[in-house]
Each structure stands twice: as structure tokens, then as C-alpha cells.
C-alpha positions as CSV (number, residue, x, y, z in Angstrom):
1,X,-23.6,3.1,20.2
2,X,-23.9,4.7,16.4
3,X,-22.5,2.1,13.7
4,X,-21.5,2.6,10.6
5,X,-20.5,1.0,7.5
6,X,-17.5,2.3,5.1
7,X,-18.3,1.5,1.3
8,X,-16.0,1.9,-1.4
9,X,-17.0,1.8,-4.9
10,X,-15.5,1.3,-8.1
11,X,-14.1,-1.9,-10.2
12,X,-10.4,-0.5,-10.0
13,X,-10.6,-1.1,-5.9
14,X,-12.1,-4.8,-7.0
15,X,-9.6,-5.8,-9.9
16,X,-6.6,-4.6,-7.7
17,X,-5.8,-1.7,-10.0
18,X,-5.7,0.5,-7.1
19,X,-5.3,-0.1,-3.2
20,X,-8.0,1.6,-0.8
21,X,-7.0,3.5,1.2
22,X,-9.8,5.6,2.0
23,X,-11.7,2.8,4.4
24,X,-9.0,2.9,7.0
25,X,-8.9,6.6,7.0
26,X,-12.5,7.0,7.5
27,X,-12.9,4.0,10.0
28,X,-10.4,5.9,12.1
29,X,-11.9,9.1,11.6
30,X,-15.3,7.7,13.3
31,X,-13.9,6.1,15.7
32,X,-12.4,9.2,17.1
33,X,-16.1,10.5,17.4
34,X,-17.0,7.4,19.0
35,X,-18.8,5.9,15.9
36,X,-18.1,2.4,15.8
37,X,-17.8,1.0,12.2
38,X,-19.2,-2.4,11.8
39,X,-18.5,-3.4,8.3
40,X,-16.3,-2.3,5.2
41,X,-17.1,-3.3,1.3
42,X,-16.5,-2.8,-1.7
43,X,-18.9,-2.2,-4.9
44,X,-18.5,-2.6,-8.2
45,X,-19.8,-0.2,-11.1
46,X,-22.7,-2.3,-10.9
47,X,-26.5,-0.3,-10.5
48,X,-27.8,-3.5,-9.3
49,X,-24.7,-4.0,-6.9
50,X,-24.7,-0.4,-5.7
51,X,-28.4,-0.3,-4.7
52,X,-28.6,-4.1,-3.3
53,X,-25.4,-3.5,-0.8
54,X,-26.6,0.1,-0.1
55,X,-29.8,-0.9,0.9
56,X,-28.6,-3.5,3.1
57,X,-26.6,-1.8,4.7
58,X,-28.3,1.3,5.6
59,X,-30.8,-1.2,7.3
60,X,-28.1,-3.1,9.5
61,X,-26.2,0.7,10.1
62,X,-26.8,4.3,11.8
63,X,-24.5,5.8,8.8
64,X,-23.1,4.6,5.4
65,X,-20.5,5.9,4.2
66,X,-19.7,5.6,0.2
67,X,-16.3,7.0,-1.5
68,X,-16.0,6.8,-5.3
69,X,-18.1,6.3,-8.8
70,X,-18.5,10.4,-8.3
71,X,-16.3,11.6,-11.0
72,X,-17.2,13.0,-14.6
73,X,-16.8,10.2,-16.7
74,X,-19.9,7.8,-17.8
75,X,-18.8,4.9,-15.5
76,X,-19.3,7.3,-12.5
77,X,-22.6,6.0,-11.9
78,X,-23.5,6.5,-8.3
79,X,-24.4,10.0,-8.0
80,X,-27.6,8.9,-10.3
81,X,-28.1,5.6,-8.3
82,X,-28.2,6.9,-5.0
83,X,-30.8,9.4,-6.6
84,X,-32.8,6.4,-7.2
85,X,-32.5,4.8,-4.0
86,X,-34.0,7.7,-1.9
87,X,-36.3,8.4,-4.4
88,X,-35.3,11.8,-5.4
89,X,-37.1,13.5,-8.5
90,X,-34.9,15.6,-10.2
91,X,-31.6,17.6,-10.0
92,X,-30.8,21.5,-8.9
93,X,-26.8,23.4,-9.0
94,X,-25.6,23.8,-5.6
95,X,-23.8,27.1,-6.3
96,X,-21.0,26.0,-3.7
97,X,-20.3,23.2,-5.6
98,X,-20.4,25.2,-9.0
99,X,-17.9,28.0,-7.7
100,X,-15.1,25.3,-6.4
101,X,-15.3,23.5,-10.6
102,X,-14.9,27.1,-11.8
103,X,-12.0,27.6,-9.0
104,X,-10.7,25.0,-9.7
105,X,-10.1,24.4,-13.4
106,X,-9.5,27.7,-13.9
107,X,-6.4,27.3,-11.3
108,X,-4.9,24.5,-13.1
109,X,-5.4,26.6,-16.2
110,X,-8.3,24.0,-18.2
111,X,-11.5,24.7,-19.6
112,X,-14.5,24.2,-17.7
113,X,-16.5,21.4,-19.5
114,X,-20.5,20.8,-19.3
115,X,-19.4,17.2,-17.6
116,X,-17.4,19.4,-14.8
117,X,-20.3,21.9,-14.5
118,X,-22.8,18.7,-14.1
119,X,-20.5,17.8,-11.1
120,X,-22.0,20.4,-9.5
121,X,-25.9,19.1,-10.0
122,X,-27.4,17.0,-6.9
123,X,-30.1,14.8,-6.8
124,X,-33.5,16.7,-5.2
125,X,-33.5,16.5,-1.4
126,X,-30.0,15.8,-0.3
127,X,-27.9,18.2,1.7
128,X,-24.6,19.2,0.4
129,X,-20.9,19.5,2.0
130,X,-18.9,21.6,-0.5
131,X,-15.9,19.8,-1.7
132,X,-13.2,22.0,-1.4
133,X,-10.2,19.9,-3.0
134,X,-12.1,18.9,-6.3
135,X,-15.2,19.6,-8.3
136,X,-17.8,16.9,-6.5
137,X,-19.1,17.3,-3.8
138,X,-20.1,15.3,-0.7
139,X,-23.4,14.4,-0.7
140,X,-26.0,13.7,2.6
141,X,-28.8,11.5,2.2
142,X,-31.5,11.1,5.2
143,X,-33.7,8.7,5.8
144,X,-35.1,7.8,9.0
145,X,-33.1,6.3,11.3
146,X,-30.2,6.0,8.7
147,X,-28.2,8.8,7.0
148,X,-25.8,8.1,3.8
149,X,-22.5,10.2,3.0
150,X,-21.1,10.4,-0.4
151,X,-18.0,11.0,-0.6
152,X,-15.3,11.6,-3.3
153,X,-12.7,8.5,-4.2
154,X,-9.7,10.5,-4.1
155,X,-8.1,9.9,-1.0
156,X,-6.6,13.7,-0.3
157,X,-10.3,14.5,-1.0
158,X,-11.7,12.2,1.0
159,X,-9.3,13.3,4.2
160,X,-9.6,17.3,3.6
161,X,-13.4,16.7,3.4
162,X,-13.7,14.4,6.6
163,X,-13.8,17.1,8.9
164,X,-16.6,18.9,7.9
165,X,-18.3,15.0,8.0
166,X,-17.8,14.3,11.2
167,X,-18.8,18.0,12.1
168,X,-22.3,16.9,10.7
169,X,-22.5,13.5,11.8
170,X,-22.1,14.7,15.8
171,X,-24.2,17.6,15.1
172,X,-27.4,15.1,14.0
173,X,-26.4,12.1,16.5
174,X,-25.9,11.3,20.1
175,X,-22.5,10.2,20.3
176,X,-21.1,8.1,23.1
177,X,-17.1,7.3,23.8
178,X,-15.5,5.0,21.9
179,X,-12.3,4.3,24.0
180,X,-8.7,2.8,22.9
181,X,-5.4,2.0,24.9
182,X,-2.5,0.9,23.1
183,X,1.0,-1.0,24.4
184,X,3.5,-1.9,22.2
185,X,5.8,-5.3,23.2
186,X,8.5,-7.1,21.5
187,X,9.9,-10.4,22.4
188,X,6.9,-12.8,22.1
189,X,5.4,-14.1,19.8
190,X,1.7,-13.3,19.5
191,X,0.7,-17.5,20.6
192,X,3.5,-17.0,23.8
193,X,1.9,-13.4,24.2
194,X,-1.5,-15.1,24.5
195,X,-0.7,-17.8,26.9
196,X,1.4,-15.8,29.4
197,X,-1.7,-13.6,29.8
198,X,-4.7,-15.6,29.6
199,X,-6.0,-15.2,32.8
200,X,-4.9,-11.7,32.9
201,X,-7.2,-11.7,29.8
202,X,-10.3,-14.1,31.2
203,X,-10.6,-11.9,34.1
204,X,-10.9,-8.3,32.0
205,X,-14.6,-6.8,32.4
206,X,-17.5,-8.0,29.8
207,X,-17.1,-4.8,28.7
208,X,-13.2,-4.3,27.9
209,X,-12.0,-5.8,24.7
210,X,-8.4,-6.9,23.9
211,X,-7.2,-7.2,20.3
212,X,-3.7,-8.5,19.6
213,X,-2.2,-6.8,16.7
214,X,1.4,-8.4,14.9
215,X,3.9,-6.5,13.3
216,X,7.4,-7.5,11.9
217,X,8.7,-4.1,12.6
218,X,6.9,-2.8,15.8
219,X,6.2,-6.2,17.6
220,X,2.8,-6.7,19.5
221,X,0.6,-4.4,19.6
222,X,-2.0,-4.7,22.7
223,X,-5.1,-3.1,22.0
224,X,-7.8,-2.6,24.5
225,X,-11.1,-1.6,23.6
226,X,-14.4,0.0,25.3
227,X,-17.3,1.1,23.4
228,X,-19.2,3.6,25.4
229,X,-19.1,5.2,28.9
230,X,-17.8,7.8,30.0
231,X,-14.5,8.6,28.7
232,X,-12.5,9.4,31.8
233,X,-13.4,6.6,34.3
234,X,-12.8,4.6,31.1
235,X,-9.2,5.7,31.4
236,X,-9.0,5.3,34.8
237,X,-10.2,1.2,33.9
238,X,-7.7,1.5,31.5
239,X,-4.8,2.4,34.3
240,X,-6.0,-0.5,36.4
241,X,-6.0,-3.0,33.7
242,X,-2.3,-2.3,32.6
243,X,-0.7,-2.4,36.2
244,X,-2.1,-6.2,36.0
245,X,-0.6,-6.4,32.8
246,X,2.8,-4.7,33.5
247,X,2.8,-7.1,36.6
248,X,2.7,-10.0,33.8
249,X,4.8,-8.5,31.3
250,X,6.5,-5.5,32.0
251,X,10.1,-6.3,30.5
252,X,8.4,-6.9,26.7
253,X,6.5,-3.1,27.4
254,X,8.2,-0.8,25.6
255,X,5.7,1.6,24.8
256,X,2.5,2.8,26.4
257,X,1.4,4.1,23.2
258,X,1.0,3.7,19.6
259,X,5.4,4.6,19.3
260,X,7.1,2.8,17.4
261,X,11.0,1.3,18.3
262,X,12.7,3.9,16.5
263,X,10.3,6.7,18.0
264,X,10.7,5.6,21.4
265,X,14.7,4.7,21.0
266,X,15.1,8.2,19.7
267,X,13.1,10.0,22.9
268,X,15.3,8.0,25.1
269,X,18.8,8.9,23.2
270,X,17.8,12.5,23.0
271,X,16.9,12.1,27.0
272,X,20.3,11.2,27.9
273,X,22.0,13.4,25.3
274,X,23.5,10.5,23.7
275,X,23.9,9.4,19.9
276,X,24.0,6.7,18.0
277,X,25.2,4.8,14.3
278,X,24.8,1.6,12.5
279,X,26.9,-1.2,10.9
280,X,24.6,-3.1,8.3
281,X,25.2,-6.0,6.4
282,X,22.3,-8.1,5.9
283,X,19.7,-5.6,7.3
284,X,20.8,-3.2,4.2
285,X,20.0,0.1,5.5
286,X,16.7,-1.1,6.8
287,X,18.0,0.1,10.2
288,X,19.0,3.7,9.6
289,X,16.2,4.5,7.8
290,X,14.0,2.9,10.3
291,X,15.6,5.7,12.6
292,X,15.6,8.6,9.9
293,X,11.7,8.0,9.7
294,X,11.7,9.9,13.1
295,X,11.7,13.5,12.9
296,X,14.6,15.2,14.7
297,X,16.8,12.0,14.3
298,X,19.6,13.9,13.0
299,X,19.9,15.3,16.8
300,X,21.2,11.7,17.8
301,X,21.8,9.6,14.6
302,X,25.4,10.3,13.4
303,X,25.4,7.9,10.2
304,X,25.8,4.6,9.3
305,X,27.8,2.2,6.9
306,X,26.1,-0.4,4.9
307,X,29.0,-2.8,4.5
308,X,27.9,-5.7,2.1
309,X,30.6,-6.7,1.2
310,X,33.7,-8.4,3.4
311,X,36.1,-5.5,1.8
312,X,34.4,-2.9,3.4
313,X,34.0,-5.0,6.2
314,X,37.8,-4.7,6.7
315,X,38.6,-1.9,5.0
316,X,35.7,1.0,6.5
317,X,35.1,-1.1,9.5
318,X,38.4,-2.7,10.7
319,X,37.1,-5.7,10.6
320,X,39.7,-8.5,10.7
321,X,40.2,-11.3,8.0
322,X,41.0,-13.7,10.4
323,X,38.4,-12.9,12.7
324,X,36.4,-13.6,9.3
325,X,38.3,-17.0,8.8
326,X,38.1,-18.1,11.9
327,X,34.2,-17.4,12.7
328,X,32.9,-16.5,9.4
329,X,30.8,-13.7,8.4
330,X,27.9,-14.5,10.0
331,X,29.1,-14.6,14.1
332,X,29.3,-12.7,17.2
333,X,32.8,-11.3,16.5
334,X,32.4,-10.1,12.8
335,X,28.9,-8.6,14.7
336,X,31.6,-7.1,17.5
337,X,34.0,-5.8,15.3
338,X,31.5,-4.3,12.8
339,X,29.7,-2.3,16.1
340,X,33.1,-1.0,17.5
341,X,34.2,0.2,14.2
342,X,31.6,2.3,13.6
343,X,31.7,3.6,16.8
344,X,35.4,4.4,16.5
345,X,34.6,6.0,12.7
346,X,32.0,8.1,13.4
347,X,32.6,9.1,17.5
348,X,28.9,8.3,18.5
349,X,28.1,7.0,22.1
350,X,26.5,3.4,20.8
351,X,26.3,1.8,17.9
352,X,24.3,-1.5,16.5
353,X,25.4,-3.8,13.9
354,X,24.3,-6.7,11.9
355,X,25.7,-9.8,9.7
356,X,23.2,-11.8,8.4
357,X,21.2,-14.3,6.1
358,X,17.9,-12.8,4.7
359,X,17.9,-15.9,1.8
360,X,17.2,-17.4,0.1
361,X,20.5,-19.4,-0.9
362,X,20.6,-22.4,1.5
363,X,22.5,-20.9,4.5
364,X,26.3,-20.8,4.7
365,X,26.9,-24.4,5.8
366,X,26.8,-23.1,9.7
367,X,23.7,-21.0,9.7
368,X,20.1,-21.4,8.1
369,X,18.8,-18.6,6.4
370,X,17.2,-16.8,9.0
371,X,19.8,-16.1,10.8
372,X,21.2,-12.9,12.2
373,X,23.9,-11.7,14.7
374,X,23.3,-8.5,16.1
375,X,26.3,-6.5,18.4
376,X,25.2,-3.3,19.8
377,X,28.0,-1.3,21.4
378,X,29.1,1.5,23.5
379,X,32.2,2.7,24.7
380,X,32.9,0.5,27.8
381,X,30.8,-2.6,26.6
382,X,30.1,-4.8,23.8
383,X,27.1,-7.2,23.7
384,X,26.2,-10.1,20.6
385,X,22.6,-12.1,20.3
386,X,21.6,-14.2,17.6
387,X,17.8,-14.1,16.4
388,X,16.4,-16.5,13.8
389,X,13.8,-16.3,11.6
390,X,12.0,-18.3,8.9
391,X,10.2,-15.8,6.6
392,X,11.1,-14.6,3.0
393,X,13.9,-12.5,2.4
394,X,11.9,-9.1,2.9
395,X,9.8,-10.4,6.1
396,X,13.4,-11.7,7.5
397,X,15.3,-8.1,6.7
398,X,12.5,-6.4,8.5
399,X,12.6,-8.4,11.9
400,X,16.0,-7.7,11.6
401,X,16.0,-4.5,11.8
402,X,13.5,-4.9,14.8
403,X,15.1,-6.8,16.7
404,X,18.2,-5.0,16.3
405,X,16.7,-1.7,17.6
406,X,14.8,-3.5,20.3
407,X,18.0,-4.6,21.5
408,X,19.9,-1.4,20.8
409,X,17.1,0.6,22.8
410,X,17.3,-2.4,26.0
411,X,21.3,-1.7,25.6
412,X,20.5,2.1,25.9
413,X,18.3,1.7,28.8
414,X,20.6,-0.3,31.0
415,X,23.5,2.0,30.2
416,X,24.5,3.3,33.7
417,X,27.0,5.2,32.4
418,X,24.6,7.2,30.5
């Protein structure tokens, strides 16, 4: 199995001034190519730093792969460092490079400076990738067993360039599979996940992995894992393994995939040919744009109402005030009420609603903050559920929203009218 190691360099990464990005794309980059990264860090503009992590990690790794400290300015050191670390004498123009700084600046109308043009140089012995989004390019150190990448630290150079890495990295290594099968659940928490399957898990193959993966908005994520093999019988493991799972766990499934809730709610609505809108109070709008994220939603999403306050609660919705002062804002029947007027106002087949407390401000004297009621609706039958949670306000909105379209898309699914 080839490992690897993704280095970032650059103080701004280290102080916080700017979030990396580029060590996520890469990692999943190589591991489509079945290179399995080992280990991600981050440098600082430090020589000493630069050449004592480098080295290391070149030792403990098939490929190293650096983003940053490339760009024109004097605390852009690493083009010069890595020069030193393999030992290279000297710089030459790579006429590639030199053509793309001219391209370039020229296209964004600015002079070419002798800093750009020295872009362009490379240190003796290392092959070159051209950059094609900016003016430095991606250089390829050898050495032995080991080969280094440097790449640039913009991230939209970094991506367009990957390509034309991993073209070189399977061209001068023997690749093996690296294979992934996802399943999304919802409904238990990742401890209760754990302990319903344990011996499902105990009894996997040395060689299958299983990662559990949390999300406020998309649930569990079940991850299973082989590195190496070959890539079709690992697939075929893969089907065995998950009818033991589904056996287990089959009615928190609700994707065999990487979907999301909305995705997967919005394949089954335009399946049936049915659509859909929201009542939100507490949730905000979380919920509809949760579903506008999906391309194609406005095929099934008709529109929703973000009724905050108890006027528009009445006055949109329909809600009644003495269904208000007899339950209070935050029940089943405001919930009811809320669903079945937006269905009524906008003529969609189901609707979902919610009335809430994301905190903080001490509950409402009946419910903790935490607390939601969701309703989701069609035109023959109403259901209610309340879900608590105990996060901050933003942490509580989104599992809110979740839960509300995980219930929504169960709703949809039963529907035998549909």
C-alpha cells in the first residue's frame, strides 16, 4: 500500500488567519487512486521547521505532499528550502512555467514583475507540472524510494492542478485499491449505534475497517474501509457485510451512499411525483434551504413560510389563538395547525413544520430549551413528535431541521396513498 503525507505550510494556516482546506481535498484525491494518506501537518515559515518535518516525513512516507510558502513574496521560503533538502545546485526557467506568468498577468491586465518571472525558476533536478491557474508551478522531487510534490497554497490551484498529480503519481507507482462503502442512519446516537452492532462489528474481517462518522445534519455515517485487494470482490465483501447490517439496523438506513436527507427526500418526492413545503418557527429557514441545496428541488419544493412570530402564526398559517392558549406555542397542535396551513396555502402534497426552543432563555416554563415539535402532513393524515436536544442554539436549529426531514422523508415513504 503507497502512503502519503499532506503538508501544509505557512504561519496564516497556524495563527488561524486562514482555514485549510487544501489537506482534505488532496487526502481525498489519493485516496481515490488508492494512496492511503497517513498523516497531515502543518509548517510554519520556519527553514528549520520546513526541512526537520519534511525530512521526517519523507522517511516514514511513499509521497509528501506540500501546498504553500510558493508565492512571490520574501516569506515564501520553500521553493529555496526544498532546494536545499535534495541537494540541488542551482536554478534553470522552465519555459512552461514562464509562458502561464506572462498569460497570466497580462490577462488580468498587470505588469510582469522580475519576482513573477522568478516564479518561473526551479531548483536543478526537479521535474515540473505546469501550473495552469497561477504563475508557480508544481514541483517533483525524487529521491529513492520517496517522491515530494509541491504544490501551490491556493486552493482552486491546488484542485485544477491535482489531476495532472495523480496522473504522475500512478504513472511512477504500483497502485493497489483503496476501497470505501458508505451508509447514512439517523435515529441513534453514535454510543446506541455502537452497542446495537457490536458483534456485527467483532465479527467483520481483520481486514474490513469501520469508522463511525457524526453529523448534526446527516446523522451517522457508517464507513467501511479496505485497503488493498482487488476492487471488485472487495465490493462484493462489501454487499455481504451490509445485509448483516441491514439485518441489525435496517429502519435507521436511509441511504446506501454518501446522500444526504434532503438529497434522498428529494429522489423519493420526485419518484412519486409528489411535492412538498415547510412551516418554520424555530428552525428559521434551516429546513427549506436544507432542501433548496439540492439541485432540481424546485421540481418538488413549492415554498415555505418562516413564521416567527404568533401573528403570522395566525394570520399566514391559520393558526388558532386558542389553540395557542390552550397548548402554547411550543406543542403538537400549534405543530398540527402550522403543517395543515401550509399545505392548504400553497396546495403541495406534504408539508413539515416546526415550533420550537433553540435557547438560550430558560425554556417556556413547560419545555427546556431543546425542545421541538415537529408535524409533518399530508392531505388525509397528520402526524406530531417531539425531539429534544441539549446543544447551543446553532447545534439545536440544525438537528432540528434533521430530524424534521428525517421524519418528513419516513412520512413520505409510508404514504400509501402516494
Amino acid at each position: 500500500m503507497i502512503t502519503a503525507s499532506v503538508c501544509t505550510i505557512g504561519d496564516e494556516i497556524l495563527i488561524g488567519q486562514i482555514v485549510d482546506t487544501n489537506s482534505s481535498m488532496i487526502a481525498r484525491a489519493l485516496g481515490s487512486i488508492g494512496v492511503r494518506v497517513t498523516r497531515m501537518v502543518s509548517i510554519g515559515d520556519s527553514r528549520q521547521e520546513i526541512l526537520g518535518t519534511l525530512s521526517k516525513e519523507l522517511e516514514i512516507n511513499d509521497i509528501v505532499i506540500t501546498t504553500g510558502g510558493l508565492g512571490p513574496t520574501k516569506d515564501d521560503i520553500t521553493k529555496g528550502v526544498l532546494a536545499e533538502l535534495f541537494g540541488c545546485e542551482g536554478y534553470l526557467e522552465h519555459p512552461g512555467q514562464m509562458e502561464m506568468v506572462y498569460s497570466i498577468l497580462h490577462s488580468r491586465g498587470l505588469e510582469v514583475l522580475d519576482v513573477n518571472k522568478a516564479q518561473a525558476l526551479v531548483p536543478k533536478g526537479c521535474d515540473v507540472i505546469v501550473n495552469r491557474r497561477g504563475t508557480a508551478p508544481i514541483m517533483v522531487f525524487r529521491n529513492g524510494n520517496s517522491t515530494l510534490y509541491a504544490m501551490p497554497g491556493v486552493p482552486f490551484e491546488t484542485e485544477a492542478a491535482l489531476g495532472d498529480v495523480l496522473a504522475d503519481i500512478a504513472e511512477h507507482q504500483s497502485l493497489t485499491a483503496i476501497s470505501h462503502r458508505h451508509l447514512m442512519t439517523y435515529g441513534l446516537a453514535e454510543s446506541a449505534l455502537a452497542k446495537k452492532i457490536a458483534s456485527w462489528e467483532d465479527a467483520l474481517p481483520p481486514d474490513m475497517h469501520l469508522a463511525y462518522l457524526p453529523s448534526p445534519l446527516a446523522g451517522v455515517k457508517l464507513r467501511l474501509s479496505i485497503y488493498g485487494g482487488d476492487a471488485a470482490q472487495n465490493e462484493r465483501r462489501f454487499d455481504k457485510a451490509v445485509e448483516g447490517l441491514k439485518a441489525l439496523i435496517g429502519e435507521y438506513i436511509y441511504a446506501y451512499g454518501e446522500e444526504s436527507l434532503e438529497e434522498v427526500l428529494g429522489a423519493v418526492l420526485r419518484a412519486k411525483g409528489k411535492t412538498v413545503s415547510a412551516a418554520e418557527s424555530c428552525t428559521g429557514g434551516e429546513i427549506a434551504h436544507l432542501i433548496t441545496t439540492v439541485p432540481g428541488s424546485s421540481d418538488y419544493f413549492l415554498g415555505s413560510v418562516t413564521s416567527y412570530a404568533i401573528s403570522v402564526k395566525e394570520n399566514v398559517l391559520g393558526v388558532k389563538p386558542e389553540t395557542i392558549r390552550d397548548n402554547g406555542v411550543v406543542s403538537a397542535e400549534v405543530a398540527s395547525e402550522m403543517a395543515l396551513g401550509v399545505l392548504n396555502l400553497t396546495g403541495s402534497d406534504y408539508a413539515v413544520a416546526t415550533t420550537g426552543l433553540a435557547g438560550p432563555g430558560g425554556g417556556d416554563g413547560v419545555n427546556p430549551d431543546g425542545t421541538v415539535w415537529v408535524a409533518v402532513a399530508s392531505k388525509t393524515a397528520v402526524l406530531t413528535r417531539k425531539f429534544q436536544y441539549k446543544n447551543d442554539r446553532k447545534h439545536n436549529i440544525e438537528r432540528f431541521a434533521a430530524s424534521a426531514l428525517h421524519f418528513l422523508l419516513t412520512f413520505v415513504n409510508s404514504d400509501a396513498t402516494a
